[in-house]
N, C-alpha and C positions, 0 to 999 in steps of 0.2 A: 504494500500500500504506500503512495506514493507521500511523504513528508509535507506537512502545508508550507512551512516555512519555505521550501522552494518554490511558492508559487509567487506571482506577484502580485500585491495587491493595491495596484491601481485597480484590483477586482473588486467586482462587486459585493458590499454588503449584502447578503441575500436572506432573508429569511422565509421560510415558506409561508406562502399566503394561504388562508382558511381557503378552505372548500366551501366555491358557490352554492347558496340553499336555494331549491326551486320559488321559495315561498318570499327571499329578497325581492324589495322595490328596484325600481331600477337607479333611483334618487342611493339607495343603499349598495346599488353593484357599482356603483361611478364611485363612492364611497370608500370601499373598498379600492379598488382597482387603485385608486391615490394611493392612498397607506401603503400597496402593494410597490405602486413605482419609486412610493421616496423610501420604503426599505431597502431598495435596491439599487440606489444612489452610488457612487462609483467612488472609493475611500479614497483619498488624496492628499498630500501635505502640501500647503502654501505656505510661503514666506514673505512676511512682510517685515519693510528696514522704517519702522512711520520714524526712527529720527535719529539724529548724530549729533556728538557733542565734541568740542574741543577740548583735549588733553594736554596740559604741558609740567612736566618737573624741570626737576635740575637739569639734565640731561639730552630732554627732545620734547617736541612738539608733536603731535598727530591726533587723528580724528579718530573715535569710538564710534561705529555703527549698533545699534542696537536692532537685534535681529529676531522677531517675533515665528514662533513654528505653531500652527493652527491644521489640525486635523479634519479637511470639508470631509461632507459625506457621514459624517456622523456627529452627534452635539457634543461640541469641546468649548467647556467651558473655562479650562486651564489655558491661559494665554502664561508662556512660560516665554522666556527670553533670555539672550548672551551678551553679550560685547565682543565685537572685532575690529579690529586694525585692517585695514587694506592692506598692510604685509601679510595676515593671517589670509586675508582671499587669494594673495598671490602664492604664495606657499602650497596653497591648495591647487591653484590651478596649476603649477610644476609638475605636482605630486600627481595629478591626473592628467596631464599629456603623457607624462612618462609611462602610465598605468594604462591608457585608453587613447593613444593620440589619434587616431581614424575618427573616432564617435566626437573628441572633441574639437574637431579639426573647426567646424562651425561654431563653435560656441566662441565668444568675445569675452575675455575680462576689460572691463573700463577701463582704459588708459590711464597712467596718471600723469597728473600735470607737470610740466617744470616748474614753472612760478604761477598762484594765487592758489595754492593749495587748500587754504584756508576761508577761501570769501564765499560769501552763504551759496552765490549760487552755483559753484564749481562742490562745493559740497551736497548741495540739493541734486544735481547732477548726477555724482555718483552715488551716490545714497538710491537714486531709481536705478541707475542702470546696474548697482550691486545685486538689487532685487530682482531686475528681469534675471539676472543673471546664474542665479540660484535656480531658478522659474528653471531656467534652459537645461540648468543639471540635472537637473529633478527630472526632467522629461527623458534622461536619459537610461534605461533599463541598467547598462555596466556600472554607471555612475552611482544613480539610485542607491543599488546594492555594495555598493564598495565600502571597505571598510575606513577608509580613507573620509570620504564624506562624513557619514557619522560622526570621527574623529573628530573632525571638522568643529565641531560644536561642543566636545564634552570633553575633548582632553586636558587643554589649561584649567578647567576647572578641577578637573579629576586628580590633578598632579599639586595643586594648590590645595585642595580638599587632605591628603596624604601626608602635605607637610603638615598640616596644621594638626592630623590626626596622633601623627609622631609627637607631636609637641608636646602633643595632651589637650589643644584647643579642639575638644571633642563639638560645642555647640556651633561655632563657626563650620567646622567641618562638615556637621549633620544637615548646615543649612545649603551648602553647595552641593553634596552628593543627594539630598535632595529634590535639586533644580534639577542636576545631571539626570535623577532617573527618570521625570517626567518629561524630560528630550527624550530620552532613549525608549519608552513607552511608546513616546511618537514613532519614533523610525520602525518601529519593531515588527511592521508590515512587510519591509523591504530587508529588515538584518535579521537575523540570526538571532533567537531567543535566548542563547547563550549570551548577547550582548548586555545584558543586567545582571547577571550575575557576581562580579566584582564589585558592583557598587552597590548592589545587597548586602553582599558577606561585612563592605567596611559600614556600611550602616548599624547591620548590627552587632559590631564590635563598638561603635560608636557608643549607642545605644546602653549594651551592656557596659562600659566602664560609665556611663552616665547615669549607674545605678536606674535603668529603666528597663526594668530585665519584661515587662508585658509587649514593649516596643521591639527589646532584641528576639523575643521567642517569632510574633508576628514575621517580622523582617527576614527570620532564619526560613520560616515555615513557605513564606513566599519564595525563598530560592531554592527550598531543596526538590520540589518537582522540576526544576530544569535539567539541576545536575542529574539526576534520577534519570530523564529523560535520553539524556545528550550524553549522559557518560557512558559509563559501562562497553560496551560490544563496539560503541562509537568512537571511544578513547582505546590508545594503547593502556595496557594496563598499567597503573600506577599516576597515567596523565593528571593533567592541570583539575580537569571539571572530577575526578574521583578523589584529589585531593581535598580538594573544597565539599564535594558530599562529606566528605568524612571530618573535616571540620565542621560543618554545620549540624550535622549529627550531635557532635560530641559538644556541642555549646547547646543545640535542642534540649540533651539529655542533663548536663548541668545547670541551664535554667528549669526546663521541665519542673526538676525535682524543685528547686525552690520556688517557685508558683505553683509546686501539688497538683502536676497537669501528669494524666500519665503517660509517662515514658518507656513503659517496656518495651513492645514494639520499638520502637526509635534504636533503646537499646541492643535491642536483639540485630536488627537491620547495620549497628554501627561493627557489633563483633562479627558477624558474618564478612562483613565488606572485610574488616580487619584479616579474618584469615585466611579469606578467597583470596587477598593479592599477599599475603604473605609476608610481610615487608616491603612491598613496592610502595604500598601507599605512605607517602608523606606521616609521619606521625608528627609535624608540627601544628600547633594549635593553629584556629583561624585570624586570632590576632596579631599571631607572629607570619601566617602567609599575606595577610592583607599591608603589615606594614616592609613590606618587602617590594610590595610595586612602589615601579616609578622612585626607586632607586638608581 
């Protein structure tokens, strides 16, 4: 049976529409029939840049795009958003000519200026044509699904979230990996469902040293049907995602018991995993693998 995640879904929402009753008005089958065609509304992400702002320190001057990801096709009420540099567009688009350069051959990044980099309407300028510009990736199937895109959006945040988690600035950090994963819920159409899972596990270590152990169990319980899913027969044995099952396991079964939820099951699924790989799998905890990214 063939995996959803490889399908694309610029697909249709579908849901199945009730069975016409002979005894419907017809005022009641037109009725229907709506309800039927905006269920099946065509799921899409837009991007919208509504503004930018002038950045200057010590050291340089540039412009902050703020870049809104909005889910048509279904009700999103989460308007979630980032900050980028027009070096971080160019970066991007390096990183996908070198990846895709056929597909990208048409697509335009906005030029940048030599001089008036700064005047409202050289900024107004590229601030729309950054947004077409996203628009054109997007329509692109290789692009779309690249890991690279994604990236695009959640990395500086993920690598600053990391530091701060090291530090011990565990609420700062909760607040960006946060943001991070309701990007990465967005794209999750076009990636890979393994894509949340890193910023679950550092969630809930977050969580857990933030003495909120009802938030780290949730946060664990959320990611262990990934790894569950995606790891096992899919991984080599000992891999990344059976690592982390068995980390989140053993934090399941550690908070479990102190919220008096029960753990047997959990338990029993963590020793099994333990002696089917025999040693292969990681025996470091989850908060010693998650402060190890992005090193």
């Amino acid at each position: 049976m063939a995996e959803r995640d490889s399908e694309d879904p610029t697909e249709t929402n579908m849901t199945t529409a009730p069975a016409a009753s002979p005894s419907l008005t017809t005022q009641q089958l037109q009725k229907n029939l709506k309800v039927s065609k905006q269920r099946e509304r065509p799921i899409t992400l837009l991007f919208e840049i509504p503004s930018a702002h002038t950045h200057q320190d010590a050291l340089s001057k540039y412009v902050l795009y703020s870049i809104v990801l909005i889910r048509s096709g279904s009700f999103d009420c989460q308007r979630v958003s980032v900050e980028r540099r027009y070096s971080d567009f160019y970066r991007l688009h390096t990183q996908l000519l070198t990846e895709s350069r056929e597909e990208m051959e048409e697509v335009m990044l906005p030029r940048k200026h030599l001089t008036r980099n700064f005047t409202k309407e050289v900024v107004t300028e590229r601030r729309l044509g950054l947004q077409d510009y996203l628009a054109s990736l997007f329509s692109l199937p290789s692009i779309r699904h690249s890991p690279s895109f994604s990236s695009f959006f959640t990395f500086s945040e993920l690598k600053t979230s990391h530091c701060l988690l090291r530090a011990g600035q565990f609420s700062p950090a909760v607040s960006l990996l946060e943001n991070v994963l309701q990007i990465q819920e967005k794209l999750l159409p076009w990636q890979k469902p393994t894509l949340t899972v890193p910023t679950l596990c550092a969630l809930a270590v977050c969580y857990r040293d933030m003495e909120e152990p009802e938030k780290a169990f949730n946060v664990a319980q959320k990611a262990l049907p990934i790894v569950r899913r995606y790891g096992g027969v899919r991984q080599r044995r000992g891999g990344v995602l059976e690592q982390q099952r068995a980390g989140l396991l053993e934090m399941l079964v550690e908070v479990g018991y102190e919220l008096a939820r029960p753990v047997a099951t959990v338990q029993e699924e963590l020793s099994v995993l333990r002696d089917r790989e025999r040693g292969e799998v990681n025996t470091a905890s989850l908060k010693e693998m998650v402060v190890k990214q992005f090193i």
